[in-house]
Every structure is written in structure tokens, then in C-alpha cells.
N, C-alpha and C positions, 0 to 999 in steps of 0.2 A: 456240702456233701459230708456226711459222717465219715472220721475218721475209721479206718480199720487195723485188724493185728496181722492179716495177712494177705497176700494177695489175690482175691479173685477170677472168674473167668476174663470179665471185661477187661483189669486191670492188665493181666497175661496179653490177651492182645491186644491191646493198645501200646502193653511195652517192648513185645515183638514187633509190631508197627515201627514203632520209633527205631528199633535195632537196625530194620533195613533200610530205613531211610538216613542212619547215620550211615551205613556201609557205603548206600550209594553218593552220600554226600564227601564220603572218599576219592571218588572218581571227581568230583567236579572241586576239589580242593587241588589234586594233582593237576589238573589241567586250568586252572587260576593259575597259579604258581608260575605257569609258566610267561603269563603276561604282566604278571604282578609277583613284585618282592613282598614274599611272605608275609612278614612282619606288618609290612604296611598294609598288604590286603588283608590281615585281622583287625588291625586298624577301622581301615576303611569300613569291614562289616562292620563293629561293634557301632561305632557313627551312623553307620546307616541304620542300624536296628535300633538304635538311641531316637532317631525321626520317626521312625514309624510307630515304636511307640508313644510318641506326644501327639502325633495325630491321631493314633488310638484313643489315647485318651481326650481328645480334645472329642470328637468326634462322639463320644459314649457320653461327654457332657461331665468327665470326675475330672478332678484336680490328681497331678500327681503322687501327691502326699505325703513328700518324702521327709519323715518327721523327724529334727534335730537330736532325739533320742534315740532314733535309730544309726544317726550318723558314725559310729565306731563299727557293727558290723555288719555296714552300709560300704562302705571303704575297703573294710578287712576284705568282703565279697567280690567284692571287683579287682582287686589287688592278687586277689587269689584268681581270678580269672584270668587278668594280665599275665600275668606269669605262668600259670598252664600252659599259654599258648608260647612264652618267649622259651622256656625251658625248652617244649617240645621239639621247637622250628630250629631252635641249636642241636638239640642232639642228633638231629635226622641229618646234619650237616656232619658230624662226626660218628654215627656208629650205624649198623646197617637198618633198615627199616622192621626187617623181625624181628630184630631185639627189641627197638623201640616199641612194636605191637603187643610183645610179650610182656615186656616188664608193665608198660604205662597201663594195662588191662587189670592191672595188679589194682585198681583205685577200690575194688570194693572188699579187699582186704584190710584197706587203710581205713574207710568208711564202716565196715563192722566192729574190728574192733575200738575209734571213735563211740560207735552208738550202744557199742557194749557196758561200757565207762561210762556212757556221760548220758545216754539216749534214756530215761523208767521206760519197761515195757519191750526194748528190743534186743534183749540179752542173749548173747551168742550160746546157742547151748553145742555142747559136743555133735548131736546132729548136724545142727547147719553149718558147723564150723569145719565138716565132712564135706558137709553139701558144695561151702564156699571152693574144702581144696579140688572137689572133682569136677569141677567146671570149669577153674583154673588148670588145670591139666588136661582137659579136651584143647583150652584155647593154644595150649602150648604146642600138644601135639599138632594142630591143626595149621597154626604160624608155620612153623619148625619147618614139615610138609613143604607148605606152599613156599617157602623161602627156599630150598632145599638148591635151589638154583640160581641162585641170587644174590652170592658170597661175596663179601666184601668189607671192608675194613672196619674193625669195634673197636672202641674205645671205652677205659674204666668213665671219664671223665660223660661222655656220652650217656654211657647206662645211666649213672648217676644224677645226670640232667634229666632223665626222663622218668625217673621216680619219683625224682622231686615235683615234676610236671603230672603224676599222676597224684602224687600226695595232694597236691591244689584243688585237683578234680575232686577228691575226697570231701577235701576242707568245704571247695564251694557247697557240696552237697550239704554237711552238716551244720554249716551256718546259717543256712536254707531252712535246714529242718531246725536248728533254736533256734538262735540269734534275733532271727526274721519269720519265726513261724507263725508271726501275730498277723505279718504283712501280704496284701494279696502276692500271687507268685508276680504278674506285671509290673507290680513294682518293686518286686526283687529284683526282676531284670535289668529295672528303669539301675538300680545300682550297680548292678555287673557290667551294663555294656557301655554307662557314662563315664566310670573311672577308668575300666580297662583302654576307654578310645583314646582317653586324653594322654596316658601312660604308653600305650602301642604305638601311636603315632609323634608321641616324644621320644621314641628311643629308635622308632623305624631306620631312621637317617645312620644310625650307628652300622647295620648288616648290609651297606651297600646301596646301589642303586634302585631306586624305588619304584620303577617302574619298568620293564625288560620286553619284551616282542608283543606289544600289546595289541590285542582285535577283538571283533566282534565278540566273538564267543568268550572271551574272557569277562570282556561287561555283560554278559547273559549268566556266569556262572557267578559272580559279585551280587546282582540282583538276589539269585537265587539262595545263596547262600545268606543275605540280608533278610529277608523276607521271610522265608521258608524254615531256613536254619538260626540264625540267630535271634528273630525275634518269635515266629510260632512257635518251634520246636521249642528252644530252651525253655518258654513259658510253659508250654504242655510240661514238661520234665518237671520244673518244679512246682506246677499243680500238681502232678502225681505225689512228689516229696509229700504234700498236705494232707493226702489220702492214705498213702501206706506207706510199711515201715521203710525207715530209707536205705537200710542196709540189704532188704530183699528187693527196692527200686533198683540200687545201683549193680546188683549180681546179675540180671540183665542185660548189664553193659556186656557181659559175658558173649554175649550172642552178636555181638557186630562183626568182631572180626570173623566169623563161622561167616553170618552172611556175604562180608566182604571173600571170602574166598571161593562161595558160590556163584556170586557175581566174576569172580575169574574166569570159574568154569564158565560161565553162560556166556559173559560179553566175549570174551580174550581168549577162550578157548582150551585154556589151562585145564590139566585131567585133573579126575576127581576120581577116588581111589579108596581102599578102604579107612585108609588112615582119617579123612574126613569121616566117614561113617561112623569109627569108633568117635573123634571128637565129639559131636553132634549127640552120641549115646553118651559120654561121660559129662554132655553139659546139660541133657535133658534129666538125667538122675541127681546131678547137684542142685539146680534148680527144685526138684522134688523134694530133695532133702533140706533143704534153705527153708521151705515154706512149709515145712514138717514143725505144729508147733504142741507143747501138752498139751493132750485132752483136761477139759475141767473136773476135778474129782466133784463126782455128785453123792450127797449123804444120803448112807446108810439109811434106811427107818429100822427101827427097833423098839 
């Protein structure tokens, strides 16, 4: 599929698609968690997504292809995945969960200006660079809101663990888009989720006990999370990297927690109120302005 410069209709909803289905994939991380120590049930997904894709491949009849040239950011990729995930799962243990939503949201700050630098072609112009802050300021006000009841202790040391957990998020992204943009997105994955396992579950043992109230429905949200999330999804995500630019992919991310709060309202019952309304309008106008790019000057005749 040809590259493009911007995002289209399709592109739009397929990456609203993915927003909700990370939001809800919120809920069934929270409720893992509680039969499985964190760490090691990242672990465990990245492992189990590691299998499913070899029997993908095995099954399609391709070799994995994972070529000695690409071994540095092949590594760098997955490394930056592991650690996404360890940063994140320490800071939620030290500082409150809307902070962590707010700041770690912040990834396609870090990813724009990356593709600004480094990306021909996807140069943050003052527009989008509007576009980026008012989407970031829906998601803010919209956290902020829903937390507003749910005070609890923060930490410098926290925040900062969870910038760095989104800076990763960043980094996966734009290694994605160079590094590995020669490489199908499956086997970019086959890289993320084979170093991250071997790394997650080498250091699992450090955060405690590895396994905690465990039952049925913890091994149905494990599956799901393998399956669905770590080996579909992440693959769809970085096929989309290959189609559009990856700084208006990742402003998208924008919209999870919006949905995750809607999902409040609907499962949990939590009101919803204007202050959602305004976020939702301040993230649908940055989005606009993100994918706002110059017209091509056409020549004069004379």
C-alpha cells in the first residue's frame, strides 16, 4: 500500500478503532493485575505474542527473517518496549494514576518533535504544533476531571518514571518508522515482543511475588491481551506507522484516554459532564489542525 502525507478517512477510523480498543484493553489490564504481578504478566504477554507469531508465520509458509543487519535496532526496539512497560508499572506504584495518564499521553510530543529532526517530509509546522497542544489539553482536562476524585499520593520520582515510559513509547514508534521501515511491521513485532520477554521476565522476580489471587478470568484476560493486544493490535499499529506520517499516527493516541473515560461513564457509571464535552471538542480541533498540511503552490501560466 502506498505511502501517504496525511491521514485519510479510512486511516481516521481504523485509528479511532484501535483508541477504543486500547481504552477497553484498560479494563482488562486492571483486572489481570490482580491475578498476575504486573511485570511478569507483561512478561508473559510479550511470550505469548512471541508464539503466535511463529505460528503465524510458520502457517503463511515465510521464514521469520530476522536479518543480522537489522540486529541493533532490532534490540534498541524491544528494549524500548521493555522498559515502556517497567517504568510505567513502577510509577503507578508511586504517584497517582492521572498523573501517570497525563503525562505518559504526552508520547506524541516526544514522537513529533523526533520526526521533525529526523523524519523528510513530516515537519512540524506551527499549525500542527497547535494542533498537538490542543489535544494535549482536552486529554488533560479530561484526566484531571475524571480523577478529580481519586487523590492520592505523587511523587517527583514517579512522574519522571512515567515520561520516561512514554519517551520509549516515542522511541518504539520512530525506530518503527526508520530503523525498521524496510521491515514487514510482523517482524518488527517478532523484535519487540522477543527481547522485551526475555528482559520482563528476567527482572519480574525483582517487583515481588509473581503470581497473586489467580482465576479463571485472569487467564481469559492473559489470552486476550496476547492475542488481541499484543500480537494483532501492536502489528496493525505499526502497519499503519508504514502508511502515514507517524507523528499524526501517534496524536491519536490522544483519544484513548477520552474513550477510557467514556467507558467510565457507560460501565462504572461515573458522570460525564461538560468538562468531557469541552475535552472531546479541544481534541477533535487538534486532530484537524495536526492533519492540516500546505496546499501545493500550482504555476502561474503567463
Amino acid at each position: 500500500m502506498p505511502t501517504k502525507d496525511r491521514i485519510d478517512s479510512a486511516g481516521a477510523l481504523a485509528l479511532v478503532a484501535f483508541s477504543v480498543l486500547l481504552a477497553f484493553n484498560q479494563v482488562v489490564i486492571a483486572v489481570v493485575n490482580e491475578g498476575l504481578q504486573p511485570v511478569f504478566f507483561a512478561g508473559l504477554r510479550s511470550a505469548g505474542s512471541f508464539l503466535c507469531l511463529a505460528l503465524w508465520f510458520r502457517l503463511r509458509g515465510r521464514p521469520m527473517g530476522l536479518s543480522g543487519a537489522d540486529w541493533r535496532p532490532g534490540v534498541l526496539i524491544g528494549l524500548a518496549f521493555a522498559a515502556e512497560f517497567i517504568c510505567l508499572f513502577i510509577a503507578l506504584d508511586l504517584t497517582t494514576v492521572t498523573r501517570v495518564s497525563v503525562l505518559f499521553y504526552t508520547m506524541p510530543l516526544f514522537l513529533a518533535v523526533m520526526s521533525h529532526i529526523w523524519i523528510p517530509g513530516d515537519r512540524l509546522s506551527p499549525t500542527r504544533a497547535l494542533g498537538l497542544v490542543l489535544a494535549f489539553l482536552g486529554v488533560v482536562i479530561a484526566i484531571l476531571w475524571r480523577g478529580a476524585g481519586a487523590e492520592g499520593e505523587a511523587s517527583l520520582l514517579g512522574d519522571a518514571l512515567t515520561l520516561v515510559a512514554s519517551f520509549a513509547w516515542a522511541l518504539i514508534a520512530f525506530i518503527a518508522r526508520t530503523g525498521l521501515s524496510h521491515v514487514a511491521p510482523d517482524r518488527q513485532l517478532v523484535w519487540q515482543v522477543g527481547v522485551s520477554a526475555v528482559v520482563l521476565l528476567a527482572v519480574a522476580p525483582l517487583f515481588g511475588d509473581l503470581v497473586r489471587d489467580l482465576a479463571p478470568i485472569h487467564l481469559w484476560g492473559l489470552g486476550f491481551q496476547i492475542v488481541v493486544i499484543a500480537f494483532a493490535g501492536y502489528a496493525f499499529w505499526l502497519w499503519l506507522l508504514t502508511i502515514y506520517p507517524a507523528s499524526s499516527v501517534a496524536a491519536f493516541s490522544f483519544l484513548t484516554p477520552i474513550f477510557g473515560v467514556l467507558f467510565g461513564w457507560a460501565i462504572l457509571d461515573e458522570p460525564l459532564g461538560v468538562p468531557i464535552v469541552a475535552a472531546l471538542g479541544l481534541v477533535c480541533l487538534g486532530l484537524v489542525l495536526l492533519n492540516t498540511r500546505p496546499r501545493a503552490q500550482v504555476p502561474q501560466k503567463v
